[in-house]
Biopython code that builds the backbone (N, CA, C, O; Angstrom):
import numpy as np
from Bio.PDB.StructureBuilder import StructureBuilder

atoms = [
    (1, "UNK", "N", (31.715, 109.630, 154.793)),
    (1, "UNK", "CA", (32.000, 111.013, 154.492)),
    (1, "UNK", "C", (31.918, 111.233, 152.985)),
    (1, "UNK", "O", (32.618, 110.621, 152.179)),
    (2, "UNK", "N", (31.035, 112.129, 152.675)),
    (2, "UNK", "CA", (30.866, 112.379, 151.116)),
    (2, "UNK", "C", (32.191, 113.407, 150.306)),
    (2, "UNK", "O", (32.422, 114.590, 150.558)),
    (3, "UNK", "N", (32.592, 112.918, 149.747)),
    (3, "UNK", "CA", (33.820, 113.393, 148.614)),
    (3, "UNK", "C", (33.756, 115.144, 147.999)),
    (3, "UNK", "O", (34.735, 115.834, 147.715)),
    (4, "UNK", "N", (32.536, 115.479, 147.933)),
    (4, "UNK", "CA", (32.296, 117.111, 148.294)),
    (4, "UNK", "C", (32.259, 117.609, 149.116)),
    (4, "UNK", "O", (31.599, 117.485, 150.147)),
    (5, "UNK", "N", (33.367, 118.629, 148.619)),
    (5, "UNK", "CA", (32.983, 119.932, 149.912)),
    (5, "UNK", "C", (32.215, 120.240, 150.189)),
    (5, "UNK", "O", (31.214, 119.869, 149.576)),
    (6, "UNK", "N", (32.048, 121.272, 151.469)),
    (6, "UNK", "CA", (30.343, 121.542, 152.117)),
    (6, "UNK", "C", (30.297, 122.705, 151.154)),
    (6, "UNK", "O", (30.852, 122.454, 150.084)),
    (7, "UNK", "N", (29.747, 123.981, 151.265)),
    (7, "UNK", "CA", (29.288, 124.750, 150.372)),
    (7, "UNK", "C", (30.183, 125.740, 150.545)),
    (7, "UNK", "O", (30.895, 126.217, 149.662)),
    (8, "UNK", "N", (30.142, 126.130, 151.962)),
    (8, "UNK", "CA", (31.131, 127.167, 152.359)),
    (8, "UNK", "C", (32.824, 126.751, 151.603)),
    (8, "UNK", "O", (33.427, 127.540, 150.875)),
    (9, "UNK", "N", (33.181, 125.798, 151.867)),
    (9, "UNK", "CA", (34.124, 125.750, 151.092)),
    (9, "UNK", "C", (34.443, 125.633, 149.692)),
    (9, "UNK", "O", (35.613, 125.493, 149.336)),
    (10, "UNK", "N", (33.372, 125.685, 148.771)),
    (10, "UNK", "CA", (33.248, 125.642, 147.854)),
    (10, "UNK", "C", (32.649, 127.245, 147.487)),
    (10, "UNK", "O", (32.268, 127.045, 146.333)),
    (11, "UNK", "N", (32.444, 128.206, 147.673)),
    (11, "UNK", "CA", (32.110, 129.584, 148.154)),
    (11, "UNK", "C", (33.548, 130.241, 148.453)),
    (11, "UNK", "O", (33.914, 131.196, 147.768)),
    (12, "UNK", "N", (34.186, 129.838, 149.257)),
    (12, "UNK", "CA", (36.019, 129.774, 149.556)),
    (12, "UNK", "C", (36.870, 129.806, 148.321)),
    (12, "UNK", "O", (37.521, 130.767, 147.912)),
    (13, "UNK", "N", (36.744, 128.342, 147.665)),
    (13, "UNK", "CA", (37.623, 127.791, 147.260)),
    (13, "UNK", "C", (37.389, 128.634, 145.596)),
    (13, "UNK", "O", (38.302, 128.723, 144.776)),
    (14, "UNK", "N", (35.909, 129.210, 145.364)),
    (14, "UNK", "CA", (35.875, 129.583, 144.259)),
    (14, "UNK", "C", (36.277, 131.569, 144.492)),
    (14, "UNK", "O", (36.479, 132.363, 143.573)),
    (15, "UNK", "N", (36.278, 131.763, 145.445)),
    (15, "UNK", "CA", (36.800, 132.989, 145.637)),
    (15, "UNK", "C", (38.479, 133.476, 145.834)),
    (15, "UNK", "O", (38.984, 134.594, 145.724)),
    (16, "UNK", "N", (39.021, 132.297, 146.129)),
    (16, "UNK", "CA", (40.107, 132.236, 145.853)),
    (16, "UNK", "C", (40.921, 132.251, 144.058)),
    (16, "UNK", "O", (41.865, 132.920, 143.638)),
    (17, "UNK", "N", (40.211, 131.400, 143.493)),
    (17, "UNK", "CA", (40.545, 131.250, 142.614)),
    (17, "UNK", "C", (40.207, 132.253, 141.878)),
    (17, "UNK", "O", (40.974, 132.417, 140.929)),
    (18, "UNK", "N", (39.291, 133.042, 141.955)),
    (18, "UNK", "CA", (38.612, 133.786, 141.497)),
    (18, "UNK", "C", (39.419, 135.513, 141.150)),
    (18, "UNK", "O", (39.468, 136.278, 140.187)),
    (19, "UNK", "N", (39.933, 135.490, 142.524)),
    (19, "UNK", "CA", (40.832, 136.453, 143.288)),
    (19, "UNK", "C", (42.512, 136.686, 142.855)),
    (19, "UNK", "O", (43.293, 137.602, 143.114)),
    (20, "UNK", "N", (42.672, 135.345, 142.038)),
    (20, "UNK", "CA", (43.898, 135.115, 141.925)),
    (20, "UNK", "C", (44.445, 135.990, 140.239)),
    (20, "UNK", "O", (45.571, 136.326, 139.872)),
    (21, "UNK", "N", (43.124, 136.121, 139.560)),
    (21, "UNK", "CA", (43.175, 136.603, 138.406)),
    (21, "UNK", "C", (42.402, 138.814, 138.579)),
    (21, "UNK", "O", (42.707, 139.817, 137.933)),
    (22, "UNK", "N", (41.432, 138.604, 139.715)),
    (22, "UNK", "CA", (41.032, 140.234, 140.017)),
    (22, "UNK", "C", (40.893, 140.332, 140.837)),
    (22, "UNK", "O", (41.077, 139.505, 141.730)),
    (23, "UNK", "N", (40.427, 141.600, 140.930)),
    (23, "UNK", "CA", (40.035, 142.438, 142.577)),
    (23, "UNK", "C", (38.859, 141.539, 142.898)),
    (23, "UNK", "O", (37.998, 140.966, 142.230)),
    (24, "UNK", "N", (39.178, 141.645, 144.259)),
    (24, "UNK", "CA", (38.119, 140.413, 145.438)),
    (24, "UNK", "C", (36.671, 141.178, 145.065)),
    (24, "UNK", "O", (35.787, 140.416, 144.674)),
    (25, "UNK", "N", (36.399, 142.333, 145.129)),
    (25, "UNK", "CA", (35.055, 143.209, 144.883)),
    (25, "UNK", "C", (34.954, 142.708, 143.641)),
    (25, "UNK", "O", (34.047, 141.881, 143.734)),
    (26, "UNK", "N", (35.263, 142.714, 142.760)),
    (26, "UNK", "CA", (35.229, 142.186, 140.739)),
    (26, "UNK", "C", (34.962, 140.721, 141.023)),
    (26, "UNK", "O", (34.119, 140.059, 140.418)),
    (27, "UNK", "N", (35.819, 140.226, 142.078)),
    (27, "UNK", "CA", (35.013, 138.502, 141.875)),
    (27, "UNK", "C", (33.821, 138.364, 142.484)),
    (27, "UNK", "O", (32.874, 137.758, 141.982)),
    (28, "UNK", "N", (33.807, 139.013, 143.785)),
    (28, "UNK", "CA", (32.228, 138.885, 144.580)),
    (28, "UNK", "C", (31.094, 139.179, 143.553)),
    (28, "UNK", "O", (29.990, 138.883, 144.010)),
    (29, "UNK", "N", (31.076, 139.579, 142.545)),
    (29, "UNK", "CA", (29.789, 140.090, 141.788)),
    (29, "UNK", "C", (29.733, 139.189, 140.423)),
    (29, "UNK", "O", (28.951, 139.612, 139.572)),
    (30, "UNK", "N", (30.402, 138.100, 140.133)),
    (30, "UNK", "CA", (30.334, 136.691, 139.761)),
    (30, "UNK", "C", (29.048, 136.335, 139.718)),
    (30, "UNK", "O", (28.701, 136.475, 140.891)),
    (31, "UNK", "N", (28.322, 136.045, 139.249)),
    (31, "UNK", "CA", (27.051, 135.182, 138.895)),
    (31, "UNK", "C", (27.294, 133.659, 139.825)),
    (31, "UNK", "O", (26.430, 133.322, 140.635)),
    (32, "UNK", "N", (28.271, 132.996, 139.657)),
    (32, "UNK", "CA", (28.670, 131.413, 140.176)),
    (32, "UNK", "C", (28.724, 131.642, 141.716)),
    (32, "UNK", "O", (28.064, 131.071, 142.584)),
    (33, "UNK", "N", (29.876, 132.829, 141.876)),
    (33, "UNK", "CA", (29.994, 133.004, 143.730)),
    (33, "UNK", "C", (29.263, 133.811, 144.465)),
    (33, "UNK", "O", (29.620, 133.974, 145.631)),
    (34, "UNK", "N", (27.853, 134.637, 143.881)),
    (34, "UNK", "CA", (26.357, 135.486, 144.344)),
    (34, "UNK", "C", (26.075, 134.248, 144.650)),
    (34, "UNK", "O", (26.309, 134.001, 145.833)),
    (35, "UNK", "N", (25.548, 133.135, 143.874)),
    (35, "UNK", "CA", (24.756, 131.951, 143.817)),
    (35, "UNK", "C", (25.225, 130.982, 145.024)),
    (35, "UNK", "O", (24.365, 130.428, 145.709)),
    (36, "UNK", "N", (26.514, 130.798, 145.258)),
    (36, "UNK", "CA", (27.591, 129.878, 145.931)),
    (36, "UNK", "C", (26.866, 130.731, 147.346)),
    (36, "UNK", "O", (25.960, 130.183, 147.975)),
    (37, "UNK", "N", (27.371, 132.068, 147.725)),
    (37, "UNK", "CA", (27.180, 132.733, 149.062)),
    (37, "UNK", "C", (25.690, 132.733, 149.428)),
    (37, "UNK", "O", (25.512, 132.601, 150.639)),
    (38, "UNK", "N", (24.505, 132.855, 148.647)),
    (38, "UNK", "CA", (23.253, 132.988, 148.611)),
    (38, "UNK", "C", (23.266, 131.132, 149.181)),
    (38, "UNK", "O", (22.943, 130.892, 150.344)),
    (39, "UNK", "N", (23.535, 130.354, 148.541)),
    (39, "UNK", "CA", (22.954, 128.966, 149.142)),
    (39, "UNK", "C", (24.039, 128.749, 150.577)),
    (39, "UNK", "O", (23.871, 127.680, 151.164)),
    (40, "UNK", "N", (25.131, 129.706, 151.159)),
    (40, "UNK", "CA", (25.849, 129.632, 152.324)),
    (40, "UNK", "C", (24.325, 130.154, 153.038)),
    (40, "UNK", "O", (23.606, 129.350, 153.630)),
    (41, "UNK", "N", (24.058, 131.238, 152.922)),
    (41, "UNK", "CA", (23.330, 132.530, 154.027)),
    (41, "UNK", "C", (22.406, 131.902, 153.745)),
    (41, "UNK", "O", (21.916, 131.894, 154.875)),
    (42, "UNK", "N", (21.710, 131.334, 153.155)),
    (42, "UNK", "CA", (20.361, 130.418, 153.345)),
    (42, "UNK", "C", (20.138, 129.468, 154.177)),
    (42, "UNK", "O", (19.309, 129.544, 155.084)),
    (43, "UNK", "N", (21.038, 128.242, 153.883)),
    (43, "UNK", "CA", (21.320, 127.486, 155.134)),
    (43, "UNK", "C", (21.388, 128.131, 156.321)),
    (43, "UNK", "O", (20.622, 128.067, 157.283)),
    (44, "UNK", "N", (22.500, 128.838, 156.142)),
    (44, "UNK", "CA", (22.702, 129.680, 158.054)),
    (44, "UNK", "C", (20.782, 130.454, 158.363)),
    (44, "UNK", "O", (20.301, 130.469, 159.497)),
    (45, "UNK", "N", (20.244, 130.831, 157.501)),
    (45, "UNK", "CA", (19.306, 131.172, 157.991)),
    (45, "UNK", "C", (18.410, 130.498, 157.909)),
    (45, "UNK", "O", (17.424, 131.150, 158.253)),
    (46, "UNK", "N", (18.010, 128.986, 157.494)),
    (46, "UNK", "CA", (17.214, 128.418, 157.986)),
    (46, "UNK", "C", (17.639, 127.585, 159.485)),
    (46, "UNK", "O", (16.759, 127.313, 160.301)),
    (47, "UNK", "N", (18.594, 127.350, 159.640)),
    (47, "UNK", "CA", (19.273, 126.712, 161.026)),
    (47, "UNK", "C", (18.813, 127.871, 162.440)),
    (47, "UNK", "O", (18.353, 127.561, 163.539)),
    (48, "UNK", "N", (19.064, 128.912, 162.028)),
    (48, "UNK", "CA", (19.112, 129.878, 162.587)),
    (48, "UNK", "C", (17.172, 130.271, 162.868)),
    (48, "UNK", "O", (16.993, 130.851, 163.938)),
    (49, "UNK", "N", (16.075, 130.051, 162.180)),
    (49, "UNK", "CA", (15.128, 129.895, 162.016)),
    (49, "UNK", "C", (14.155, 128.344, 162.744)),
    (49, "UNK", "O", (13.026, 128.394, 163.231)),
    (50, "UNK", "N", (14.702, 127.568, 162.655)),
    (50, "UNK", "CA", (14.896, 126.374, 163.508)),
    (50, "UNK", "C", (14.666, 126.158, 164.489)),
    (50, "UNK", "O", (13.819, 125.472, 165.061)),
    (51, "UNK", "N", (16.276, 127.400, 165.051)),
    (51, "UNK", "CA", (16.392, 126.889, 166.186)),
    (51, "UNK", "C", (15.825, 128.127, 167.497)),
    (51, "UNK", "O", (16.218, 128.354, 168.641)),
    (52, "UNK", "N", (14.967, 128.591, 166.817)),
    (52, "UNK", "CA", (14.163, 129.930, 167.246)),
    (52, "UNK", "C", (12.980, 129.202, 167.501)),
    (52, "UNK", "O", (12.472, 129.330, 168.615)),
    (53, "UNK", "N", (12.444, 128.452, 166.657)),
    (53, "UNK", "CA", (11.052, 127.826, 166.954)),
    (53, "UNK", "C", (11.241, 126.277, 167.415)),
    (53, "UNK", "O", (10.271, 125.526, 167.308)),
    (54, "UNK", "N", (12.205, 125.896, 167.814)),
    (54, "UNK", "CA", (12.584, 124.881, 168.681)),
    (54, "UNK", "C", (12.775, 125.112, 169.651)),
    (54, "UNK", "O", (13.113, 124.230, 170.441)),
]
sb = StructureBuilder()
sb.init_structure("model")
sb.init_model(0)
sb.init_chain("A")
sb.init_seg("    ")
for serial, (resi, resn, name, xyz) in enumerate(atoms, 1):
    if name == "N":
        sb.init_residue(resn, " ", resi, " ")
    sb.init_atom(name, np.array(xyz, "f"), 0.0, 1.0, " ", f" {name:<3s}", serial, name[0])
structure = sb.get_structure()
C-alpha cells in the first residue's frame, strides 16, 4: 500500500483546509484545488470511457 493518498482525498483534504480560513466558493477557485478536482474528473472519465468500449 503506497503512503499517498489517492487524489480524491487529497482534493478533500485540501478543501478542507482550505475552507477553514474562507468561503468554500473562494477556495474552489484555488489554482492547487481546480488542478486537484480536474485530475479527480479525469480519471472518473477515463474509467468511465473504458468501460463503454469494453
Amino acid at each position: 500500500m503506497d503512503s499517498f493518498p489517492k487524489e480524491t482525498h487529497r482534493y478533500a483534504f485540501a478543501m478542507v483546509k482550505a475552507a477553514r480560513t474562507m468561503p468554500v466558493d473562494m477556495a474552489e477557485k484555488l489554482d492547487h484545488i481546480k488542478q486537484l478536482r480536474f485530475n479527480v474528473q479525469l480519471k472518473e472519465l477515463r474509467k468511465r470511457i473504458n468501460r463503454r468500449i469494453t
